[in-house]
C-alpha positions in Angstrom: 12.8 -13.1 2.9 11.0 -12.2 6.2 12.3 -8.4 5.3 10.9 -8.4 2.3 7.6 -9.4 3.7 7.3 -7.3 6.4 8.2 -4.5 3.8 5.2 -5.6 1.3 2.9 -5.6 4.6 4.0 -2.3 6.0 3.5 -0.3 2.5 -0.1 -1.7 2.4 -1.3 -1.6 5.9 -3.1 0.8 6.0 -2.6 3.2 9.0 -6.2 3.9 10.1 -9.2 1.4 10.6 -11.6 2.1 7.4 -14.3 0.8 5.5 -14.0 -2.6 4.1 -13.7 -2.2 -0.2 -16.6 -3.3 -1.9 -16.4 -6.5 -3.9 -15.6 -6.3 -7.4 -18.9 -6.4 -9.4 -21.1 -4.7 -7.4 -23.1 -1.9 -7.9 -21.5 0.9 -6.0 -20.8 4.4 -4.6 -18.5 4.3 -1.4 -16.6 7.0 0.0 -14.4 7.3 2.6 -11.5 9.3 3.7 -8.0 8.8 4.9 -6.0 10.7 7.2 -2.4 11.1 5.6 1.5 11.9 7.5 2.6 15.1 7.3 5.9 13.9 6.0 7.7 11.0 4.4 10.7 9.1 5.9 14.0 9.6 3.8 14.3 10.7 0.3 10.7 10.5 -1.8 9.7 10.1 -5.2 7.1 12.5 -6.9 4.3 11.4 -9.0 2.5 14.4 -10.5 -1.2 14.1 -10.5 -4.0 16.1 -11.5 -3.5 19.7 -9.2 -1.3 17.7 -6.7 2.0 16.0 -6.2 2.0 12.6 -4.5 4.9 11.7 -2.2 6.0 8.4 -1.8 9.1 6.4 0.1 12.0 5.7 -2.2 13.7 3.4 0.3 9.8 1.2 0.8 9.6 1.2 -3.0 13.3 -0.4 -3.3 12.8 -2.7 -0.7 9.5 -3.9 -2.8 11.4 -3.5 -5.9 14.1 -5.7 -4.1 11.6 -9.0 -4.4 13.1 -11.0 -7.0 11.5 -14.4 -6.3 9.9 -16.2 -9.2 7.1 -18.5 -7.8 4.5 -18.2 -5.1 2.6 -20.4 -3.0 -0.2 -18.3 -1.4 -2.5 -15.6 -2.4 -0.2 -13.1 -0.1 2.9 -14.2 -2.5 1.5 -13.6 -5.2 0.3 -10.2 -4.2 4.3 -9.5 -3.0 5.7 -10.3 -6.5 2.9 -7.6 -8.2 3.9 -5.0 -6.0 7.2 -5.9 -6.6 7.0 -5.3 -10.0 5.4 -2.3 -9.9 7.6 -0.7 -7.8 10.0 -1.6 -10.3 8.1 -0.6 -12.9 7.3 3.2 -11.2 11.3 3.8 -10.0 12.3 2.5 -13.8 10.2 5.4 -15.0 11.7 8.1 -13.0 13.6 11.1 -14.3 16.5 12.7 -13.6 15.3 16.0 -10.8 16.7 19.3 -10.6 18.9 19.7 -8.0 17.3 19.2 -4.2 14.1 17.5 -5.9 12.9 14.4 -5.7 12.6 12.1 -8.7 9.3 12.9 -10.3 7.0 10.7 -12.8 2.9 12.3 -14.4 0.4 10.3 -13.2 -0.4 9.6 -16.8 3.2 7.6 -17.3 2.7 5.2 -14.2 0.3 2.7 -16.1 0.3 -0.9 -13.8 2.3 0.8 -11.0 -1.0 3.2 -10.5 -2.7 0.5 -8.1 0.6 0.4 -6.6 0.3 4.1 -5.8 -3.0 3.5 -5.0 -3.0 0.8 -2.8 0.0 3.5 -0.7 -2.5 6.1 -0.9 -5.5 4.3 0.4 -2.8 2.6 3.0 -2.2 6.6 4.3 1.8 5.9 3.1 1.9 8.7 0.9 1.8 12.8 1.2 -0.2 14.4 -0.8 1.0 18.2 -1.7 -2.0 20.1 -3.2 -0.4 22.5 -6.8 0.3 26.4 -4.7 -0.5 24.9 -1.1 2.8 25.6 1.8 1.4 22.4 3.3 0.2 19.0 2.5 -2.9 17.5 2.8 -4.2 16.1 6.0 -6.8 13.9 4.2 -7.9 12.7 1.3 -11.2 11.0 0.4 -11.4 7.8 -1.8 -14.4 6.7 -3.5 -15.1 3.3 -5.7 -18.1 3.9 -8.3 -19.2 1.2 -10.0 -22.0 0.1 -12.5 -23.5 -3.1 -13.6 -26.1 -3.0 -16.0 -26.4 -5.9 -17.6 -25.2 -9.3 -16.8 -22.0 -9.0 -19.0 -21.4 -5.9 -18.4 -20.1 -3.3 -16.0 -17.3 -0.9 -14.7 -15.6 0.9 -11.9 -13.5 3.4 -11.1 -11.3 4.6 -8.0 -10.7 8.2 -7.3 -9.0 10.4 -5.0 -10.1 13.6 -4.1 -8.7 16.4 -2.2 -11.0 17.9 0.5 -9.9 21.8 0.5 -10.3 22.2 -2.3 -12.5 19.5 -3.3 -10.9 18.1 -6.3 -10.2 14.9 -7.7 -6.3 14.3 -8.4 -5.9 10.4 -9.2 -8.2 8.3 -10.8 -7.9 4.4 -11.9 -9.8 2.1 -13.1 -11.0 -0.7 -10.8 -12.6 -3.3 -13.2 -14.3 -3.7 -16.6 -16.1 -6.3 -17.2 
């Protein structure tokens, strides 16, 4: 149990100090940028994205995957079990590679286990491979946009952006409301 804790806590600490996110709700436009490894640990798993690949640990998906409990007590519990599920959720959706590739999903097939990916990106436990680059990116930037226009009303979104070129490759949607 402590494992699989320390697991859940490792994929989504981040590695760098950065901006605190803003609260759900608010009217927004924050940016910030996160300075990513230059390799991943062991064998990966490819999610293709919008002009880039995305690199992630097999092994620190399995051990999230590996979470089987069925109740929580805290908040941090809780948290465990949904990243649990959507590792399971992202390695269930894998396909067969070609020989001497990695496992590979499209962005578009990842539903849930997007803020999964997300949360690894924004946590700097993921390489990102720009489409036609030799080497992967040293940093992304993140930005959360969000409207609220009226009292019942509002919406955000998360994107991920490469900086050379400057393009976004991931996007999710942060709340609706």
């Amino acid at each position: 149990m402590t494992a699989m804790v320390l697991a859940v806590l490792l994929a989504l600490t981040p590695l760098h100090p950065r901006p605190a996110v803003p609260p759900v709700g608010a009217e927004v436009d924050q940016s910030f940028a996160i300075r990513l490894p230059a390799a991943i640990p062991g064998p990966a798993v490819r999610i293709k994205a919008g002009g880039a690949s995305i690199l992630l640990s097999r092994e620190l998906l399995e051990q999230l995957a590996a979470n089987n409990r069925t109740s929580w007590n805290t908040e941090e519990e809780r948290q465990e079990l949904i990243a649990a599920g959507r590792a399971r959720k992202l390695l269930a959706g894998l396909t067969p590679p070609p020989a001497g590739e990695p496992p590979e999903l499209k962005a578009e097939a990842l539903a849930d286990a997007a803020y999964l990916v997300a949360m690894m990106l924004e946590a700097g436990k993921a390489v990102v491979v720009p489409e036609g680059a030799a080497a992967p990116a040293e940093q992304i930037v993140v930005r959360y946009w969000a409207t609220h226009p009226g009292p019942l009303a509002g919406m955000g979104h998360i994107t991920f952006s490469l900086v050379a070129p400057p393009r976004v490759f991931f996007t999710l949607s942060w709340f609706v409301a």
